[in-house]
N, CA, C and O atoms as a DFTB+ gen file, in Angstrom:
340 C
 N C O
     1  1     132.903     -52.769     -15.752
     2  2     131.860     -53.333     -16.588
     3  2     130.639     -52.420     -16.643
     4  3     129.704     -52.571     -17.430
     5  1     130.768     -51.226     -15.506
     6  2     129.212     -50.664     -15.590
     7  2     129.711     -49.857     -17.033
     8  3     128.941     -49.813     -17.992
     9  1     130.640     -49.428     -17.071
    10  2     130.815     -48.493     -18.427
    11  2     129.932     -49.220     -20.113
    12  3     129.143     -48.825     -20.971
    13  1     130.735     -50.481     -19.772
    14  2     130.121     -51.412     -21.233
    15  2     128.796     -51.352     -21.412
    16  3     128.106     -50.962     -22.353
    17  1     128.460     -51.966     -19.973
    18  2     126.930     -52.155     -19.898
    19  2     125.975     -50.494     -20.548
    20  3     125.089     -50.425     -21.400
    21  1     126.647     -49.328     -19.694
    22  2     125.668     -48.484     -20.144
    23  2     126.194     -48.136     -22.091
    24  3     125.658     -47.477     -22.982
    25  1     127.130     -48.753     -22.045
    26  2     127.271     -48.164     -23.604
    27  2     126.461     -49.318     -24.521
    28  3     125.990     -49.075     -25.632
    29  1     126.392     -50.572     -23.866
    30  2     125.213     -51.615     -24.908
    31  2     123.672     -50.986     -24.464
    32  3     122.664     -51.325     -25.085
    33  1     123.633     -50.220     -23.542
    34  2     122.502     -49.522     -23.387
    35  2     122.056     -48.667     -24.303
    36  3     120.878     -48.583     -24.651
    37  1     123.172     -47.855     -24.822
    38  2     122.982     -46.838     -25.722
    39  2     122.324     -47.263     -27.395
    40  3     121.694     -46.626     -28.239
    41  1     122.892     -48.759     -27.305
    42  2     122.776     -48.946     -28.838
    43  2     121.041     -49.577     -28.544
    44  3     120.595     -50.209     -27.586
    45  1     120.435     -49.139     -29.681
    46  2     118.977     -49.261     -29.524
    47  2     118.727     -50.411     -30.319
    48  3     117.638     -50.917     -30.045
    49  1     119.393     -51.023     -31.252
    50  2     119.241     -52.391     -32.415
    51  2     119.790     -53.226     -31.603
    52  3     120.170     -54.137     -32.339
    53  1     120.098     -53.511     -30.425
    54  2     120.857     -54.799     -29.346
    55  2     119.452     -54.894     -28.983
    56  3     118.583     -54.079     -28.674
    57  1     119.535     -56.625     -29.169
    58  2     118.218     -57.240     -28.579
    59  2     118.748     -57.613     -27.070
    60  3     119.702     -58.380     -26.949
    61  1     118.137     -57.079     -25.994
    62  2     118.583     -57.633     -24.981
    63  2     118.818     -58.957     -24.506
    64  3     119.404     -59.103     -23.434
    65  1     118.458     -59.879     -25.130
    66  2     118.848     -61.347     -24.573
    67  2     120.792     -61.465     -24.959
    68  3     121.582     -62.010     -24.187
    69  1     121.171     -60.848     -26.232
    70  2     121.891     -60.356     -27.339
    71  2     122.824     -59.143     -25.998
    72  3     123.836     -59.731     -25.617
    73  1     122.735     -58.245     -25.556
    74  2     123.019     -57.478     -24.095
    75  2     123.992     -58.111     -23.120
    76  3     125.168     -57.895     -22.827
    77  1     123.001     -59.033     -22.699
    78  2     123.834     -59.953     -21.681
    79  2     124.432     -60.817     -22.110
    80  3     125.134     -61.324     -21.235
    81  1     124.565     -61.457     -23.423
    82  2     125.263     -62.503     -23.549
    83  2     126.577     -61.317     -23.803
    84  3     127.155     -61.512     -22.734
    85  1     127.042     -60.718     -24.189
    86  2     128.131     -59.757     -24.855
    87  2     128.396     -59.194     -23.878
    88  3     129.582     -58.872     -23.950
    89  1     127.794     -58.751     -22.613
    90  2     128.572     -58.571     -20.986
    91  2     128.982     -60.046     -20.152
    92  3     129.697     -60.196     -19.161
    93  1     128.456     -60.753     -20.725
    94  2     129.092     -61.688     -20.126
    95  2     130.276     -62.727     -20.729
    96  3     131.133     -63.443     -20.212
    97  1     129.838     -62.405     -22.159
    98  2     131.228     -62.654     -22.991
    99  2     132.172     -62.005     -22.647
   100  3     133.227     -62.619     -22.490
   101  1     132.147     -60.312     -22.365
   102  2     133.086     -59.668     -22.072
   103  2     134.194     -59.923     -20.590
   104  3     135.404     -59.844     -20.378
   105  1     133.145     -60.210     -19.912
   106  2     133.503     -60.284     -18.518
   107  2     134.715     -61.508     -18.644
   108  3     135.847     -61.305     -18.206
   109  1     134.334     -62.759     -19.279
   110  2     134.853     -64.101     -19.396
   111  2     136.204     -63.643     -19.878
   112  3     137.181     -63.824     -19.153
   113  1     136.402     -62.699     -21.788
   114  2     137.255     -62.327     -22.191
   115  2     138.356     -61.415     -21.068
   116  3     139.572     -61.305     -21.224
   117  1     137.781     -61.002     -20.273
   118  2     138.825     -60.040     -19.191
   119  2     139.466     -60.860     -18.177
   120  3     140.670     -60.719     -17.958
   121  1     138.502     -62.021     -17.300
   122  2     139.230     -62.234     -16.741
   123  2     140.140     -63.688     -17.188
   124  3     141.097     -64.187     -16.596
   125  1     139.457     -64.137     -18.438
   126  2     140.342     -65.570     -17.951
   127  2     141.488     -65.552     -19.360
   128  3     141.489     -64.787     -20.324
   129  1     142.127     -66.342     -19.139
   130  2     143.810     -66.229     -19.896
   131  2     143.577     -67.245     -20.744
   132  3     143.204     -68.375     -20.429
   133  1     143.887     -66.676     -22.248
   134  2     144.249     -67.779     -23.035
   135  2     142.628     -67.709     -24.107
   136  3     141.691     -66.915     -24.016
   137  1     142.735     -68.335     -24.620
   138  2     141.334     -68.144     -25.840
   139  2     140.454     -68.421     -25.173
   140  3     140.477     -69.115     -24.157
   141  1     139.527     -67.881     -25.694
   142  2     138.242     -67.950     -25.071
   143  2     136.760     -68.931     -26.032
   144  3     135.909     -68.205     -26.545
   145  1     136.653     -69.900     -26.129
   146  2     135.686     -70.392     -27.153
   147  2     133.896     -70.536     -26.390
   148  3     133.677     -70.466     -25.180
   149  1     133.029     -70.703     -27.265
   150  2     131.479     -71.732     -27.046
   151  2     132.006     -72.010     -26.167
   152  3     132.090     -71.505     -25.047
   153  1     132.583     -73.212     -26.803
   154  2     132.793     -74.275     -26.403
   155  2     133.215     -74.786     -24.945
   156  3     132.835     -75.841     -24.436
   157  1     134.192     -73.704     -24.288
   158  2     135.132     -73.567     -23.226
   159  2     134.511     -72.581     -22.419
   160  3     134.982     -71.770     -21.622
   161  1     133.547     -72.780     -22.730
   162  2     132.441     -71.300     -22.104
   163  2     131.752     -71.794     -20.937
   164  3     131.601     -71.075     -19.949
   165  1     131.167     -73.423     -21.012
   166  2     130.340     -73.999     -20.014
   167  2     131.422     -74.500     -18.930
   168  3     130.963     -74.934     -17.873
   169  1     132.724     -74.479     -19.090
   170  2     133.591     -74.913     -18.051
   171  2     134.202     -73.557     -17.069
   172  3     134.440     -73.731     -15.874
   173  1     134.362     -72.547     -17.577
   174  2     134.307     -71.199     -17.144
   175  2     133.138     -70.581     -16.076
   176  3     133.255     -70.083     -14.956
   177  1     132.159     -70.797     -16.791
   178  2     130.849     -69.930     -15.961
   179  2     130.018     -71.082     -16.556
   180  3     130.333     -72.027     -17.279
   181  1     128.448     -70.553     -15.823
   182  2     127.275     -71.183     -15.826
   183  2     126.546     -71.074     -17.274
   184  3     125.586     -71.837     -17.388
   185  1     126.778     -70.420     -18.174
   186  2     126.585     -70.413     -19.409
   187  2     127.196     -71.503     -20.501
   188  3     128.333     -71.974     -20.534
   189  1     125.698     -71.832     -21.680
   190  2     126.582     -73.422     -22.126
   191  2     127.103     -72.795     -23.350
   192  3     127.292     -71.579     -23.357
   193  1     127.416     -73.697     -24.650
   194  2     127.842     -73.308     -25.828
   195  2     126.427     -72.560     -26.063
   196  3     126.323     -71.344     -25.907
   197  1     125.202     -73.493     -26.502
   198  2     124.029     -73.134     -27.548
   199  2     123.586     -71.815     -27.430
   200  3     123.433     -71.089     -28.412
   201  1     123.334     -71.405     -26.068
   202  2     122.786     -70.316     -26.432
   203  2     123.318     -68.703     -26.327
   204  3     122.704     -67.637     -26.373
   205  1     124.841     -69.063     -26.154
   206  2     126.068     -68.016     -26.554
   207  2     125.787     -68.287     -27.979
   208  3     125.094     -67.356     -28.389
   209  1     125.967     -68.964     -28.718
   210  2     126.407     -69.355     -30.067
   211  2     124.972     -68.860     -30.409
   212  3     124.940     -68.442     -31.566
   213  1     123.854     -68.781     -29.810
   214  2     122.835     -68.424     -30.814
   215  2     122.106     -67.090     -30.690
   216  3     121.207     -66.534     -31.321
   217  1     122.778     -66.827     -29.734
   218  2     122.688     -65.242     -29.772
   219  2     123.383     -64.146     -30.518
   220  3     123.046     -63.068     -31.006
   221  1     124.914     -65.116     -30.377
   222  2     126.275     -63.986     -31.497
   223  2     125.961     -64.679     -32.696
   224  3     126.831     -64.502     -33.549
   225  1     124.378     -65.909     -33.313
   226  2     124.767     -65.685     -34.854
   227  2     123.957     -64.607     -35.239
   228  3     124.058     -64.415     -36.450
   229  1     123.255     -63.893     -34.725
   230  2     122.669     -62.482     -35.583
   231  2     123.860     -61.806     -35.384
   232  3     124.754     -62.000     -34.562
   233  1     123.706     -60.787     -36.471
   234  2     124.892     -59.813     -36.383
   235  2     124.891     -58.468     -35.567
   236  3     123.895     -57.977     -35.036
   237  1     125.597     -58.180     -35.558
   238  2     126.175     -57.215     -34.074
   239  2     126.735     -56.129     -34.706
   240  3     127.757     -56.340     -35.358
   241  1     126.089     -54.509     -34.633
   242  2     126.466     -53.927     -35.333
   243  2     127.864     -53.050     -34.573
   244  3     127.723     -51.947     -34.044
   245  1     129.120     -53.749     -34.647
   246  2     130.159     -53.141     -33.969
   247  2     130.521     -51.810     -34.025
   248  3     130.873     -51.165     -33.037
   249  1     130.438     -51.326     -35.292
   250  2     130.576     -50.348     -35.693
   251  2     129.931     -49.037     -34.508
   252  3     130.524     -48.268     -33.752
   253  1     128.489     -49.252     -34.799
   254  2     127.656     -48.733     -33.990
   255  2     128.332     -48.198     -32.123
   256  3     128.769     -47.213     -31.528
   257  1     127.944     -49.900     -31.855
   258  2     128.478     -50.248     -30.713
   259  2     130.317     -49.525     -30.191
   260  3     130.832     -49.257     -29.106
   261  1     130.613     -49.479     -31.098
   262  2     132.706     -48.749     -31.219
   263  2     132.144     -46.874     -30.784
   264  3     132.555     -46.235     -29.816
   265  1     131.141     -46.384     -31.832
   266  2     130.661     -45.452     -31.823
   267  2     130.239     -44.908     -30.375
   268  3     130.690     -43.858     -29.917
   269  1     129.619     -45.467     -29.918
   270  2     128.475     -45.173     -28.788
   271  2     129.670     -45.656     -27.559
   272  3     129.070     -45.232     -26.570
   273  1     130.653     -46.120     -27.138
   274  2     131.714     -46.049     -26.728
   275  2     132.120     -44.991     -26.556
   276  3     132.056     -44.457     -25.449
   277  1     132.845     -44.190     -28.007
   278  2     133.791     -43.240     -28.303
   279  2     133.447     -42.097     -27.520
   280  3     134.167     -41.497     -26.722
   281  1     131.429     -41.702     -28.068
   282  2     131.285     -40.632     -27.394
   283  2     130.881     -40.608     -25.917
   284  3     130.397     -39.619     -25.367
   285  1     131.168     -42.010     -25.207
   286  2     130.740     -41.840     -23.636
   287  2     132.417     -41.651     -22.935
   288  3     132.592     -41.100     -21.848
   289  1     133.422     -42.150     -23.681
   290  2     134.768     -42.099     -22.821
   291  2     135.349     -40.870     -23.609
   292  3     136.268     -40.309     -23.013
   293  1     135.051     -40.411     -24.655
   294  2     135.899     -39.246     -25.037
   295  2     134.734     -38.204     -24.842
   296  3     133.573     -38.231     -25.251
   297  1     135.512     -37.147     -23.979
   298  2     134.384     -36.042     -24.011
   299  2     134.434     -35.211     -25.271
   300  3     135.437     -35.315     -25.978
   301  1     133.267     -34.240     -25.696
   302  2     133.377     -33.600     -26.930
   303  2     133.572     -32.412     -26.794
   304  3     132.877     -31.560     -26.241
   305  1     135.053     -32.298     -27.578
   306  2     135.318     -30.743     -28.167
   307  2     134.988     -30.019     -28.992
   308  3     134.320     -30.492     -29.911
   309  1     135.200     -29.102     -28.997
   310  2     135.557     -28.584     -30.026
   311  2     136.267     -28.394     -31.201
   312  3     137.332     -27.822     -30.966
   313  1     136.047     -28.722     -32.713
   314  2     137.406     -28.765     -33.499
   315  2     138.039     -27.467     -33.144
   316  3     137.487     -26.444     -32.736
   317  1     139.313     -27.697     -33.375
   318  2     140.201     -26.787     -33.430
   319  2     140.819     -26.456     -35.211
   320  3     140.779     -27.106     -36.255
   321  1     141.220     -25.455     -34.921
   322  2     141.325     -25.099     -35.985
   323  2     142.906     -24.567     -36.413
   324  3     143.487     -24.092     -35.437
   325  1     143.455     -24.559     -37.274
   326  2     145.184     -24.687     -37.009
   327  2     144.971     -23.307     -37.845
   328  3     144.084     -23.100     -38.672
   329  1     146.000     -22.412     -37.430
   330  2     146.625     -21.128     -37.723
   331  2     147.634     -21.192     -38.429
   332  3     148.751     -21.652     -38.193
   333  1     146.968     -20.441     -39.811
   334  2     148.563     -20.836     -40.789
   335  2     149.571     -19.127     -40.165
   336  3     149.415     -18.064     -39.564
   337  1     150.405     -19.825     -40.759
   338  2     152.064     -18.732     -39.986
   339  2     151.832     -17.431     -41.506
   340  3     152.586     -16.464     -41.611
């Protein structure tokens, strides 16, 4: 989880209240089996529906967030360049 955490670090448009709810969504999604809802959220951990649900209704720029991932677990090369015969 420290990996996630420093990569929601990276993204600068994550409101931190918005931070922790999405590490701790994550955490829930890893360990427990079977769907994960709000709803089924306050029986899991100490967190209720409302204020999961009102943090993921602003939008979340995944894209971004997929991005800022890519370049912390893939290191950067160099293109290569292919040699015609």
């Amino acid at each position: 989880m420290r990996l996630f955490e420093s990569v929601l670090a990276t993204v600068t448009n994550l409101p931190r209240p918005q931070r922790k709810v999405l590490c701790h969504l994550m955490r829930l999604l890893l360990r427990l089996p079977g769907p994960v809802t709000f709803r089924n959220l306050s029986r899991s951990s100490p967190s209720h529906e409302k204020p999961c649900a009102r943090h993921l209704a602003t939008s979340v720029d995944f894209v971004a967030l997929h991005k800022a991932a890519m370049t912390q677990v893939v290191p950067h090369l160099p293109p290569l360049i292919a040699a015609g015969q």
